[in-house]
DSSP file (Angstrom, degrees, kcal/mol; ACC not computed):
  #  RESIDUE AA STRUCTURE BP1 BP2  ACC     N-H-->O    O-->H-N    N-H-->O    O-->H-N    TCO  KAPPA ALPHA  PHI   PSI    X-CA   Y-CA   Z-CA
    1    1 A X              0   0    0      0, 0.0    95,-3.7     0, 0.0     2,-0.5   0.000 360.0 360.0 360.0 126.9  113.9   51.1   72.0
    2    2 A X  E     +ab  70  96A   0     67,-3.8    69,-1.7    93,-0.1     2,-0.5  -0.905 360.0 164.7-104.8 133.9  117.2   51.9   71.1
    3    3 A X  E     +ab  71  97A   0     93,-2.7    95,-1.3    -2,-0.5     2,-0.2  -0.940  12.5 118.6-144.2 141.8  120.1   50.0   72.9
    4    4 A X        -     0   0    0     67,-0.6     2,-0.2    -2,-0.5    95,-0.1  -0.853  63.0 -66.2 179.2-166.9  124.2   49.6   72.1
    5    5 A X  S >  S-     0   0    0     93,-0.4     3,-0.5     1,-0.3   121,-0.1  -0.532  77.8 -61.2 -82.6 130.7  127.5   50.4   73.8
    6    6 A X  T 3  S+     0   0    0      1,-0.2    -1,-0.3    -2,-0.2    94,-0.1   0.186 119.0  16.0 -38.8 164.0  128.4   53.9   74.3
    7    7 A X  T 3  S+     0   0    0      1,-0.1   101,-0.3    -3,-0.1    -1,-0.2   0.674  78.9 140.3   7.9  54.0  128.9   56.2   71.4
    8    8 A X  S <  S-     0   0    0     -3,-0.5    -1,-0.1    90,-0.1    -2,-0.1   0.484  75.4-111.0 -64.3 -25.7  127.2   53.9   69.2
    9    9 A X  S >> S+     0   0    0     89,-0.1     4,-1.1    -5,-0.1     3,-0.9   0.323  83.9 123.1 107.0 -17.2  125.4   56.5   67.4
   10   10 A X  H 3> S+     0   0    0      1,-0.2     4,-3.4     2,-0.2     5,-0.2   0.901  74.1  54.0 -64.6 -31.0  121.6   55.4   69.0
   11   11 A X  H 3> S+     0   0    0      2,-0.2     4,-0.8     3,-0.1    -1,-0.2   0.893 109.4  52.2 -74.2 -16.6  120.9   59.0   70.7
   12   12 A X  H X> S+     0   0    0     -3,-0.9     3,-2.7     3,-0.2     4,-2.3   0.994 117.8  31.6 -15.3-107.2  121.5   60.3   67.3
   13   13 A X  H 3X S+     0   0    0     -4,-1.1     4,-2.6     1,-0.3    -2,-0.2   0.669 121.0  50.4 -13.5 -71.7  119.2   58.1   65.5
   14   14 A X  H 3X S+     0   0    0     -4,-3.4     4,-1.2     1,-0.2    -1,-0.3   0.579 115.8  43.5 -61.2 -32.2  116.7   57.8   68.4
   15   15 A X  H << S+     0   0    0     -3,-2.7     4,-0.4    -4,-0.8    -2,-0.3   0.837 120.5  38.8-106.2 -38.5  116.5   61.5   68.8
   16   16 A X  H  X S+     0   0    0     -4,-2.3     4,-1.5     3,-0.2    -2,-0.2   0.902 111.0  56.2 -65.2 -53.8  116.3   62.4   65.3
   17   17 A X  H  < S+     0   0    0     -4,-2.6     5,-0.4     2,-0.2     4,-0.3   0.990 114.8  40.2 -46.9 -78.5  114.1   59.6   64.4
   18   18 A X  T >X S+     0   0    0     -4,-1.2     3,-2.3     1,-0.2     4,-0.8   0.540 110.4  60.0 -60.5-104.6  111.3   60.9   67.2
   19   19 A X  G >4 S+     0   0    0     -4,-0.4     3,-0.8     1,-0.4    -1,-0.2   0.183 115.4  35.9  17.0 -77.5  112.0   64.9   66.2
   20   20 A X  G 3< S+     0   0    0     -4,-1.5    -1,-0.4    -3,-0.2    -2,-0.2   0.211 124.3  43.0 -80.4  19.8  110.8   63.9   62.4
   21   21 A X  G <4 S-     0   0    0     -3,-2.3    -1,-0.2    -4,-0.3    -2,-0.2   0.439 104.6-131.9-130.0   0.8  108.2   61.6   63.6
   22   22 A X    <<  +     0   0    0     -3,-0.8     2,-0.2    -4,-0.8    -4,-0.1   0.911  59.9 129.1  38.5  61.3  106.7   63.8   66.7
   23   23 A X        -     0   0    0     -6,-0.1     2,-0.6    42,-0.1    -4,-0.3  -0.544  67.7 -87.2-115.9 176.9  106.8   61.3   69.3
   24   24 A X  E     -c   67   0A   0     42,-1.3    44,-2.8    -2,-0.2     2,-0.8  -0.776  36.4-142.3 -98.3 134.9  108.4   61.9   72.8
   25   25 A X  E     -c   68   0A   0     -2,-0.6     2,-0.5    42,-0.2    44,-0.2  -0.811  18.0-175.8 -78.7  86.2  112.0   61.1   73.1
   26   26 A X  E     -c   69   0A   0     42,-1.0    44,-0.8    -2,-0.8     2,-0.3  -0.818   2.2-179.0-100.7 136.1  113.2   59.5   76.3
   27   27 A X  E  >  -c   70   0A   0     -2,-0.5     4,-2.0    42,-0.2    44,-0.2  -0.939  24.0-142.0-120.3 145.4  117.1   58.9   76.9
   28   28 A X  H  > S+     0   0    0     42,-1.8     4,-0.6    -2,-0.3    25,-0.2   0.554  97.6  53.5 -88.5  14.0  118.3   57.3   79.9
   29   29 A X  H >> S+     0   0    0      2,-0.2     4,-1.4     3,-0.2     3,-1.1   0.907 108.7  49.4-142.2 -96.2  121.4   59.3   80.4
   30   30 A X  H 3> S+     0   0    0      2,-0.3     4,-0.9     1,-0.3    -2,-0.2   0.771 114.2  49.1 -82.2 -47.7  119.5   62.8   80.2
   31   31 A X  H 3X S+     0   0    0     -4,-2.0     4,-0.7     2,-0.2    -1,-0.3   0.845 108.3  56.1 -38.7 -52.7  117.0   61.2   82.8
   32   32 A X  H XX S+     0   0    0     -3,-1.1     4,-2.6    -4,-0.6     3,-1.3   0.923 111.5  36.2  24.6-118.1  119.8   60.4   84.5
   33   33 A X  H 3< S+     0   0    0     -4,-1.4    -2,-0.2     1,-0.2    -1,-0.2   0.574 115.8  56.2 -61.8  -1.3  121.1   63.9   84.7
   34   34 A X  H 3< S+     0   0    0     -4,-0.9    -1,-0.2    -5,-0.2    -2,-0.2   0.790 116.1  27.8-107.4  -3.0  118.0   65.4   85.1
   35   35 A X  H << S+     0   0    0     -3,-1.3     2,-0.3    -4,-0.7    -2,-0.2   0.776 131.1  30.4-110.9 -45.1  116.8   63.6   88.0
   36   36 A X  S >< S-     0   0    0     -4,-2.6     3,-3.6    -5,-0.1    -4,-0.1  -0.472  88.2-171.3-133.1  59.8  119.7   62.6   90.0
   37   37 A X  T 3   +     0   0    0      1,-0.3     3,-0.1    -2,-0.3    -4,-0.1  -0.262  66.8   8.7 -79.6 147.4  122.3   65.7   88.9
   38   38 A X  T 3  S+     0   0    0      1,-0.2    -1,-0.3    -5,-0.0     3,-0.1   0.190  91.1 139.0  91.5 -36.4  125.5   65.5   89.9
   39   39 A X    <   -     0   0    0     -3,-3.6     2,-0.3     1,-0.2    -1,-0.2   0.129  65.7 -96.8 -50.9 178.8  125.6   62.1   91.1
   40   40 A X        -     0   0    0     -3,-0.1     2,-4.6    78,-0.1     5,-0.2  -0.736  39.2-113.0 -96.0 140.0  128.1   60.1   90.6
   41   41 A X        +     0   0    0     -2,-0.3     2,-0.2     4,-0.1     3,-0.0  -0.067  60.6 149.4 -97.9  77.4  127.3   57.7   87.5
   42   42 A X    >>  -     0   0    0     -2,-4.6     4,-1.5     1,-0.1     3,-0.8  -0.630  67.4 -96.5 -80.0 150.1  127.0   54.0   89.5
   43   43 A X  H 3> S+     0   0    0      2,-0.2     4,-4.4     1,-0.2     5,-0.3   0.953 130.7  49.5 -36.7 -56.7  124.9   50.9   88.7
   44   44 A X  H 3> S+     0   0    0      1,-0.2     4,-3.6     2,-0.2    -1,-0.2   0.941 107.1  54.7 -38.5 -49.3  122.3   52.4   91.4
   45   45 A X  H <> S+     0   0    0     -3,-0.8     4,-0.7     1,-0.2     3,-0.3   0.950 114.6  41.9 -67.5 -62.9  122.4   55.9   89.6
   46   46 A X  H  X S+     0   0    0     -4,-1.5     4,-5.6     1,-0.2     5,-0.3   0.883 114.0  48.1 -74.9 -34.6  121.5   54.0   86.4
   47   47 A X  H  X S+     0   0    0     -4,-4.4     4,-1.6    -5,-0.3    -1,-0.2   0.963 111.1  53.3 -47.5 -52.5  118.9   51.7   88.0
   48   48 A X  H >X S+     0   0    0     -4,-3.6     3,-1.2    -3,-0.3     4,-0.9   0.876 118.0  38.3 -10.5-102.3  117.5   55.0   89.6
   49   49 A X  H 3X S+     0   0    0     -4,-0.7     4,-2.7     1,-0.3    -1,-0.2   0.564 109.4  55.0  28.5 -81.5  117.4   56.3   86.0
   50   50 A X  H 3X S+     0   0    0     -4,-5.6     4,-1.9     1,-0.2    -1,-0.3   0.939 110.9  49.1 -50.1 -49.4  116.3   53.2   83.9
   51   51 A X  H <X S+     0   0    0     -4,-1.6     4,-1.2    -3,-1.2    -2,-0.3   0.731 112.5  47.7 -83.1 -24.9  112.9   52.9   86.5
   52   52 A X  H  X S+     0   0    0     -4,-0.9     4,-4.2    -5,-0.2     3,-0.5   0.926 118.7  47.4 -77.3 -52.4  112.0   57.0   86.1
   53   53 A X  H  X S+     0   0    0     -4,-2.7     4,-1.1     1,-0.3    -2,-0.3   0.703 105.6  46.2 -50.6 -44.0  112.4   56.2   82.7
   54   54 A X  H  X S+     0   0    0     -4,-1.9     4,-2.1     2,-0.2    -1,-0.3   0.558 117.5  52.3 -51.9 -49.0  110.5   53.2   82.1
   55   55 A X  H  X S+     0   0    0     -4,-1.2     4,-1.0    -3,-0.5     5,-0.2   0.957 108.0  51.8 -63.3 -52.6  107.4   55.2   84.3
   56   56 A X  H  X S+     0   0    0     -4,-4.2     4,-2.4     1,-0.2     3,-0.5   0.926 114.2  41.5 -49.0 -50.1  107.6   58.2   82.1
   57   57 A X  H  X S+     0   0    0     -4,-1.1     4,-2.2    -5,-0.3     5,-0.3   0.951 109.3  55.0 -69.7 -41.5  107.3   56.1   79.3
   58   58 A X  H  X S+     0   0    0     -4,-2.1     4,-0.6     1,-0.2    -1,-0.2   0.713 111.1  50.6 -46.4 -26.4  104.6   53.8   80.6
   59   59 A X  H  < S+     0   0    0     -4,-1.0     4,-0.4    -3,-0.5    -1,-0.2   0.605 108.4  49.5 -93.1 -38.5  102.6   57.0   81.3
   60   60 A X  H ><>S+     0   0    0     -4,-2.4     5,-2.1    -5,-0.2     3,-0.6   0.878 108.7  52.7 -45.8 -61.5  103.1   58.3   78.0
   61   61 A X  H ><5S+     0   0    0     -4,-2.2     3,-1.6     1,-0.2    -2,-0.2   0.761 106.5  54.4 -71.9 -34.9  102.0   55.0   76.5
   62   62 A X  T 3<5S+     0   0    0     -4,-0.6    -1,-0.2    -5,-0.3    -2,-0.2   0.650  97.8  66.5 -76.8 -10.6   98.6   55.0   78.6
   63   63 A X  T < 5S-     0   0    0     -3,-0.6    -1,-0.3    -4,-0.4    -2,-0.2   0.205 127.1-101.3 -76.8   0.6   97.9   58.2   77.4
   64   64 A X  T < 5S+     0   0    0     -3,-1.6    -3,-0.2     1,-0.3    -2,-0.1   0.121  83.9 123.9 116.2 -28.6   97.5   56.9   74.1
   65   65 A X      < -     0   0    0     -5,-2.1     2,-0.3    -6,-0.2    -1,-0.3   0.125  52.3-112.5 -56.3 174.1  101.2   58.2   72.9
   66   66 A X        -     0   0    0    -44,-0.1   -42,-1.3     2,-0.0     2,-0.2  -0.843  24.7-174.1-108.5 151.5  104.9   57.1   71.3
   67   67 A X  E     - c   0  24A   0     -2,-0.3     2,-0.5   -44,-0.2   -42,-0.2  -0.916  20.6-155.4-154.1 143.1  108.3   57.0   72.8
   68   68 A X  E     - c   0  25A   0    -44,-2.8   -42,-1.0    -2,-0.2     2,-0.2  -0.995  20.4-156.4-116.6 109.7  111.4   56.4   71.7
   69   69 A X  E     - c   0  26A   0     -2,-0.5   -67,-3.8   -44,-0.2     2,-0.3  -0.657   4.8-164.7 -99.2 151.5  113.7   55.2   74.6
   70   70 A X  E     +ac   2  27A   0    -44,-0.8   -42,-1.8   -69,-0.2     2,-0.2  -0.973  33.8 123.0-116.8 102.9  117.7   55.6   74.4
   71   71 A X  E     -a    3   0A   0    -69,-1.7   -67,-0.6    -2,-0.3    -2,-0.0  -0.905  67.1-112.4-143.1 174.0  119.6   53.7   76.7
   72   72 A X        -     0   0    0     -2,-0.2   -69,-0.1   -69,-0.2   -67,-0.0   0.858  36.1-168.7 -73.9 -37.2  122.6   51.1   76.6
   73   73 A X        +     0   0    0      1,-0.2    -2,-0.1   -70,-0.1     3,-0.1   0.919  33.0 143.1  62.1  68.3  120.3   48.1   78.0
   74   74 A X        +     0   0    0     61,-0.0     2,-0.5   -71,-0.0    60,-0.3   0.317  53.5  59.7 -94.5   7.2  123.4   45.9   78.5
   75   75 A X  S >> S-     0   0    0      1,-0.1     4,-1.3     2,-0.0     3,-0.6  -0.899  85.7-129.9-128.0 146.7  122.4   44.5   81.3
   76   76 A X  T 34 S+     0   0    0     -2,-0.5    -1,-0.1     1,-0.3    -3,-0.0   0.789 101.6  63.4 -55.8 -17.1  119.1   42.3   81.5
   77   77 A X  T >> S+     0   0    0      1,-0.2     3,-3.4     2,-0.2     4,-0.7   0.907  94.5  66.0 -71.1 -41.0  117.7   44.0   84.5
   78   78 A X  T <4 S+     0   0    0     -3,-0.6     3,-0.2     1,-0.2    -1,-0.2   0.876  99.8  42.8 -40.6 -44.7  117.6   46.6   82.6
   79   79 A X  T 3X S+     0   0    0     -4,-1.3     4,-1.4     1,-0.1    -1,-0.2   0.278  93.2  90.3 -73.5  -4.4  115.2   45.4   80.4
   80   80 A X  H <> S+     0   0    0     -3,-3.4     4,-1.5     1,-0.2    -2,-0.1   0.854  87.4  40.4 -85.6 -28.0  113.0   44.0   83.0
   81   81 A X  H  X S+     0   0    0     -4,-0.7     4,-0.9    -3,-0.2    -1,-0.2   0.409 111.4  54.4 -96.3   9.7  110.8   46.6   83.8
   82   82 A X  H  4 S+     0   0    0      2,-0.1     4,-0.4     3,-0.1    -2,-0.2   0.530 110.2  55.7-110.8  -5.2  110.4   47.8   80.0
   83   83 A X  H >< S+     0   0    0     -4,-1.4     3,-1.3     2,-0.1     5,-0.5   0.972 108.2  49.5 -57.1 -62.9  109.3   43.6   79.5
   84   84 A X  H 3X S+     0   0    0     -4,-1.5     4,-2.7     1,-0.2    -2,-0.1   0.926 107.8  47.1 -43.8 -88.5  106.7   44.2   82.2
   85   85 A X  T 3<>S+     0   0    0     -4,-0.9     5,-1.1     2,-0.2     4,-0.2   0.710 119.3  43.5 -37.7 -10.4  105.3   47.4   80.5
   86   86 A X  T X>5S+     0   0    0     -3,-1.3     2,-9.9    -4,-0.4     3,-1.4   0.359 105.8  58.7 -89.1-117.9  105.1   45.2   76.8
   87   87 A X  T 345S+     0   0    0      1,-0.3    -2,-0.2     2,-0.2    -3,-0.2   0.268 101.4  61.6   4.9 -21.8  103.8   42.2   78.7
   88   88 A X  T 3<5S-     0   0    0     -2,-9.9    -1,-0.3    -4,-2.7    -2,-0.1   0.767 110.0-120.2 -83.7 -23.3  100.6   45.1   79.8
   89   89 A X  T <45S+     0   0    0     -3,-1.4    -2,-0.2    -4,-0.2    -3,-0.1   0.684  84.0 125.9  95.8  -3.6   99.8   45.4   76.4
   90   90 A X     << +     0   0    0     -5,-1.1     2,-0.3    -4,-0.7    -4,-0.1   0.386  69.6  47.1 -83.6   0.4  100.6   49.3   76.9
   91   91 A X        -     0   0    0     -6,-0.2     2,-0.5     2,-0.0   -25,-0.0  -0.867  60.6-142.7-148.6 179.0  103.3   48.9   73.9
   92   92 A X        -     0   0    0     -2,-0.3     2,-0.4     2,-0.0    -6,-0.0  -0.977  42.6-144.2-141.0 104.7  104.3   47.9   70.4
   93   93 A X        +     0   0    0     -2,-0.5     2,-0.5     2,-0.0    -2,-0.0  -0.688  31.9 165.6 -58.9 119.1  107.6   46.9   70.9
   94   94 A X        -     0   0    0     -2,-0.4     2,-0.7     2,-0.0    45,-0.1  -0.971  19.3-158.9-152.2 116.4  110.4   47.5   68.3
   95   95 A X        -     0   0    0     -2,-0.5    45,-1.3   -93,-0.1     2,-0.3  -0.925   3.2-164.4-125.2 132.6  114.2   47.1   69.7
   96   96 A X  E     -bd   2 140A   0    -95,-3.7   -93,-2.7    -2,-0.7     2,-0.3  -1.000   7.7-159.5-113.6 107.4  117.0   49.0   67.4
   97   97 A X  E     -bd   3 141A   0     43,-2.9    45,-4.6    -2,-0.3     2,-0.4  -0.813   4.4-149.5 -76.0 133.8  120.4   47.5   68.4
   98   98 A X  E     - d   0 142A   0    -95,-1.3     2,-0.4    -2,-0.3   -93,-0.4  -0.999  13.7-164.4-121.5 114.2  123.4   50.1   67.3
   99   99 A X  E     + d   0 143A   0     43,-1.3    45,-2.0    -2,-0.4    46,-0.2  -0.870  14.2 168.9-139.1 122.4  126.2   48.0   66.7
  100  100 A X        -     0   0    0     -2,-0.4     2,-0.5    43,-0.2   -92,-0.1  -0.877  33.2-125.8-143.0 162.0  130.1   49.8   66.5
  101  101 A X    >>  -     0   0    0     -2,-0.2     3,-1.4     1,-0.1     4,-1.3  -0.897  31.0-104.6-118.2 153.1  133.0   48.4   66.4
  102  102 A X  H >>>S+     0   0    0     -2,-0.5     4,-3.5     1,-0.2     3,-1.7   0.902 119.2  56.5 -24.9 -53.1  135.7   49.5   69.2
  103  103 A X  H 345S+     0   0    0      1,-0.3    -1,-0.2     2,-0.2    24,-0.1   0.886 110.2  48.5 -59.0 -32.0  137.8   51.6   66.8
  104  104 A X  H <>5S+     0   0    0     -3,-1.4     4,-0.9     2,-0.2    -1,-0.3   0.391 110.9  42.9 -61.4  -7.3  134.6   53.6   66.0
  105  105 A X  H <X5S+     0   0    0     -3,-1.7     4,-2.0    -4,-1.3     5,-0.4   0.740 114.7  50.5 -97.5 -45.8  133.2   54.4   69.2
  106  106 A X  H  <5S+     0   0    0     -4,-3.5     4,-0.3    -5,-0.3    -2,-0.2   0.591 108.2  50.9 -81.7  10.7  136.5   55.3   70.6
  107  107 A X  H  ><S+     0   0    0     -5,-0.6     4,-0.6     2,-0.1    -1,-0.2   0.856 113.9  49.8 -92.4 -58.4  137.1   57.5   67.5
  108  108 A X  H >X S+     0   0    0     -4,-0.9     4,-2.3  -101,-0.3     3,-1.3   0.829 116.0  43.5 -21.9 -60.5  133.2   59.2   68.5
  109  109 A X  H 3X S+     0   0    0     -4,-2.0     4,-1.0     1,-0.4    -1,-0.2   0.898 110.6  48.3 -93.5 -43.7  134.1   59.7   71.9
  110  110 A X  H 34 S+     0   0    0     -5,-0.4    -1,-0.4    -4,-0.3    -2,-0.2   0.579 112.2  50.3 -51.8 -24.7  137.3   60.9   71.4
  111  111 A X  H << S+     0   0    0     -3,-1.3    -2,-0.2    -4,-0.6    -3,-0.2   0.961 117.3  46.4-108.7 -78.7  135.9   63.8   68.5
  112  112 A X  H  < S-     0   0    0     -4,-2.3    -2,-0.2     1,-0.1    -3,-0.2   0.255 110.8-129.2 -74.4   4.9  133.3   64.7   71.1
  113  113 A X     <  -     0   0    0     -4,-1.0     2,-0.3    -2,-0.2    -1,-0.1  -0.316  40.9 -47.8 103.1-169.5  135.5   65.0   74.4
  114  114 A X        -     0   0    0     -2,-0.1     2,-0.6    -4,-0.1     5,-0.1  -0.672  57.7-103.6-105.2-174.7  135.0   63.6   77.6
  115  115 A X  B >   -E  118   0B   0      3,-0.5     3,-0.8    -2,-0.3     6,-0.1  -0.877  18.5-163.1-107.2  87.7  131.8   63.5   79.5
  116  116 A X  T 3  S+     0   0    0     -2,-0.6     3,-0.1     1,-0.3    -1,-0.1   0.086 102.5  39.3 -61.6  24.7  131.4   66.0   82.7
  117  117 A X  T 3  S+     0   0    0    -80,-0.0    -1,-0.3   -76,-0.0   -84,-0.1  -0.642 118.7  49.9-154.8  43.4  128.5   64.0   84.0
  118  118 A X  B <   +E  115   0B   0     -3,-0.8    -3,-0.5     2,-0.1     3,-0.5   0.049  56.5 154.4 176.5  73.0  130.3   60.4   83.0
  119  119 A X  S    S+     0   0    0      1,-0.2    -3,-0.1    -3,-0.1   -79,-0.0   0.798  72.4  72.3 -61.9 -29.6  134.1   60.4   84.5
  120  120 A X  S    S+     0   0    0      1,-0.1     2,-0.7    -5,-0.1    -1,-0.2   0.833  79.4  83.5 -60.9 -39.9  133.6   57.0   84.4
  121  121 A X        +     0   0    0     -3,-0.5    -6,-0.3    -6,-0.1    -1,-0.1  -0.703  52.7 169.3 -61.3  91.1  133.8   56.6   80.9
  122  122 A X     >  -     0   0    0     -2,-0.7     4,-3.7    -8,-0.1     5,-0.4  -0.392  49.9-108.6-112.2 179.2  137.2   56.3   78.9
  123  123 A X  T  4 S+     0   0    0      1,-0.2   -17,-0.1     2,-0.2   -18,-0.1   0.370 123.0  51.5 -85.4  24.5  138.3   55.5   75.6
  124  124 A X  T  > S+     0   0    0      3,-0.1     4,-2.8     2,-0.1    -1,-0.2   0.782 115.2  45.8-138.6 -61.9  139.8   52.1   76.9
  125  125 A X  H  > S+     0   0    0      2,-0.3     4,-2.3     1,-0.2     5,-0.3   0.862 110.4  53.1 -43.3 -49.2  136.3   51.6   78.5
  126  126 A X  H  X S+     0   0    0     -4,-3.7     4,-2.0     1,-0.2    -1,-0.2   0.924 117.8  38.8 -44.6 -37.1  134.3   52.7   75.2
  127  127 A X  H  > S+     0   0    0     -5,-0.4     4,-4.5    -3,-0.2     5,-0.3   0.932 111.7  53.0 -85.4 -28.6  136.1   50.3   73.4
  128  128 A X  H  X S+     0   0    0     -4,-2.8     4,-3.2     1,-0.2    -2,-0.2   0.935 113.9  44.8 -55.3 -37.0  136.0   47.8   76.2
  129  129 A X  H  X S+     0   0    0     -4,-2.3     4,-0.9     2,-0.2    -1,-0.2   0.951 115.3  55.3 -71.2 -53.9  131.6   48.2   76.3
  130  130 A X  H  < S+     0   0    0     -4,-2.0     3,-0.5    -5,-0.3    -2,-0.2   0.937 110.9  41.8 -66.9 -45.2  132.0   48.0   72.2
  131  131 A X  H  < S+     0   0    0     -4,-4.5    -1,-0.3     1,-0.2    -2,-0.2   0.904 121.9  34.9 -69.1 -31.7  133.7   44.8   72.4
  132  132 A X  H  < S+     0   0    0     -4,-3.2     2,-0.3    -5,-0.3    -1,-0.2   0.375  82.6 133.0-108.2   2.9  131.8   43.0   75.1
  133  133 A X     <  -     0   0    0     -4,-0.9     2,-0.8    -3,-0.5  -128,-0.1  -0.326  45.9-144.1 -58.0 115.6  128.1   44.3   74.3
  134  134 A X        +     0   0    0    -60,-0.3     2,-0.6    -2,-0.3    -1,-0.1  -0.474  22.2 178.4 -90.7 132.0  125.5   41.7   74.2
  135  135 A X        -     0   0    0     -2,-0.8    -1,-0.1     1,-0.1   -61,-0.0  -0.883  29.4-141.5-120.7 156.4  123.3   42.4   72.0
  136  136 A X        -     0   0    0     -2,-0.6    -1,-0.1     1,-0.0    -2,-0.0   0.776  13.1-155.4 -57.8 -51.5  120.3   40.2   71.0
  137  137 A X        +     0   0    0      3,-0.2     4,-0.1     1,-0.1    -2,-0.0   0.807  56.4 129.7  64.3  22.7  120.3   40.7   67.3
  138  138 A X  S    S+     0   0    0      2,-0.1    -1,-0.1     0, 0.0     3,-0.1   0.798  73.0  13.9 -89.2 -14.5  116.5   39.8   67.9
  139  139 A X  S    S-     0   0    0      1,-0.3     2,-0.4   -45,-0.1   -43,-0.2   0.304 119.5 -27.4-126.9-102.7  115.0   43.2   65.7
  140  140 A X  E     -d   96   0A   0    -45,-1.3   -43,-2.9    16,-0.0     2,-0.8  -0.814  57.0-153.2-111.7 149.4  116.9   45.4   63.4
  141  141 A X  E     -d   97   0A   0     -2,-0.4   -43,-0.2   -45,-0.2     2,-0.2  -0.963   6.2-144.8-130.3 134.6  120.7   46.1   63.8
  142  142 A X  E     -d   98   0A   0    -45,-4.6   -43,-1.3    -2,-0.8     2,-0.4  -0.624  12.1-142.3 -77.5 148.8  122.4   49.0   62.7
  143  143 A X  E     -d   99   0A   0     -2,-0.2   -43,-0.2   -45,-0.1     9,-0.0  -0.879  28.3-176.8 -97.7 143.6  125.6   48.6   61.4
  144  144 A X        +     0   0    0    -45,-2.0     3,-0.2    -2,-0.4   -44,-0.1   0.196  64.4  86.1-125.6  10.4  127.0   52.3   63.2
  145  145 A X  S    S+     0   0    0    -46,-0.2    -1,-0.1     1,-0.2   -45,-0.1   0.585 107.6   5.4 -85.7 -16.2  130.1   52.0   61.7
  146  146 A X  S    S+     0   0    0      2,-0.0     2,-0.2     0, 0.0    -1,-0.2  -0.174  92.9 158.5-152.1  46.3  129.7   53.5   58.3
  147  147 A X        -     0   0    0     -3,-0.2     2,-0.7     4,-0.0     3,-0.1  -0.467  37.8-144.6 -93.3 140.8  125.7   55.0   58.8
  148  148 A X     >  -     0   0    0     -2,-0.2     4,-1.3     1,-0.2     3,-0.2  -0.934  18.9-131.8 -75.1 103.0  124.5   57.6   56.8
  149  149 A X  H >>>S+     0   0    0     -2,-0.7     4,-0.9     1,-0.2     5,-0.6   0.930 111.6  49.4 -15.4 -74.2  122.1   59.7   59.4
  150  150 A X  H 3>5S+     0   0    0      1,-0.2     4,-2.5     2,-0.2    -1,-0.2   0.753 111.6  41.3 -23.9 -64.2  119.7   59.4   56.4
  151  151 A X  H 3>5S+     0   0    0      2,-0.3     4,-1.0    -3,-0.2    -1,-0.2   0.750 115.4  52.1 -66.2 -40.3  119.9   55.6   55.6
  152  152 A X  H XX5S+     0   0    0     -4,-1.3     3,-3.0    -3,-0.5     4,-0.9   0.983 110.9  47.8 -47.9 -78.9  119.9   54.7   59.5
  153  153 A X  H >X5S+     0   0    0     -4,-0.9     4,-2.7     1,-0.3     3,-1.6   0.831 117.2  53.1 -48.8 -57.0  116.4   57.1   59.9
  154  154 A X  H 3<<S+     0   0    0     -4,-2.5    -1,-0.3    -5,-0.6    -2,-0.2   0.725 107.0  40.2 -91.5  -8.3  115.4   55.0   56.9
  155  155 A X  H <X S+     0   0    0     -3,-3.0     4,-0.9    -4,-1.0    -1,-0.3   0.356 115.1  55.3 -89.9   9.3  115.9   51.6   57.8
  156  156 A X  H <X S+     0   0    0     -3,-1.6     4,-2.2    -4,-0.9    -2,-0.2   0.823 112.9  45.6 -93.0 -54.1  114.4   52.4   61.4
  157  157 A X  H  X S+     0   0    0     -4,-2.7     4,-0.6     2,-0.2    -3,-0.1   0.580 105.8  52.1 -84.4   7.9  111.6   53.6   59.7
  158  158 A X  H >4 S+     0   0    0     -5,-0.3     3,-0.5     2,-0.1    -1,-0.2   0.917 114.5  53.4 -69.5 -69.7  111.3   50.7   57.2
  159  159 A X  H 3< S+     0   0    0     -4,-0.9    -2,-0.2     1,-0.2    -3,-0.1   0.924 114.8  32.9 -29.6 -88.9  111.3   48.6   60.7
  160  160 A X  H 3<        0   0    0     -4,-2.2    -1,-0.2     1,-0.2    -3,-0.1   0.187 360.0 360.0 -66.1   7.6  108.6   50.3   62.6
  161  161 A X    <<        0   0    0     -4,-0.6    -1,-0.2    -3,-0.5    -2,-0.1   0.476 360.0 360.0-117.9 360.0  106.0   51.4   60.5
């Protein structure tokens, strides 16, 4: 599971990481958009979102597969229905925290534009999410401030296999 603050750098990582490892990639943000397109992006629209996501993957994992889930996870509900599916025994848990500091995410988001399917999101909010993200610091953290692609992909996979 990959979790941080917007444009932290984790769909990068996450997406890249499952691509070279040929596992399924789920983000919750593309789920998101793929399920509930158009909406507007509110706490409901993510709950929405999180719980498709969370199924997909559960369904994945009972078939015997890997997935690498994407999302921000900053809030603990969030995390409550991907507890359940470890708590089944249906996973081998591994949480990647992507850890930026304001001036870098709002430099990201600013070099990649704004977001038609996230109006909500501004560079005074990116930095606001950087600054106030809790993170756990309970498995690996990336520092996302100065990452190599390479050297991230190679402490993830140092970490989980």
């Amino acid at each position: 599971m990959f979790a941080g603050p917007p444009c932290a750098g984790k769909s990068t990582v996450a997406g890249e990481l499952a691509r070279r490892l040929g596992i399924s990639y789920l983000s919750m943000d593309a789920t998101r958009q793929r399920i509930l397109p158009g909406a507007a992006h509110t706490r409901a629209d993510r709950e929405v979102a999180y719980r498709a996501m969370h199924f997909a993957a559960e369904l994945l994992l009972q078939a015997g597969g890997d997935v690498v889930l994407d999302a921000p996870y900053g809030h603990p509900e969030d995390r409550t229905e991907l507890a359940r599916i470890v708590d089944a025994g249906a996973a081998r848990f591994r949480l990647v925290e992507c850890r930026v500091s304001p001036e870098t995410a709002v430099s990201r988001f600013r070099q990649r534009g704004p977001d038609p399917d996230r109006p909500d999101l501004t560079g005074d909010a990116v930095a606001q999410s950087a600054r106030d993200y809790p993170y756990r610091s309970s498995g690996l953290v990336l520092d996302m401030d100065n990452p190599g692609l390479e050297d991230a992909i190679r402490q993830v996979r140092e970490y989980i296999l």
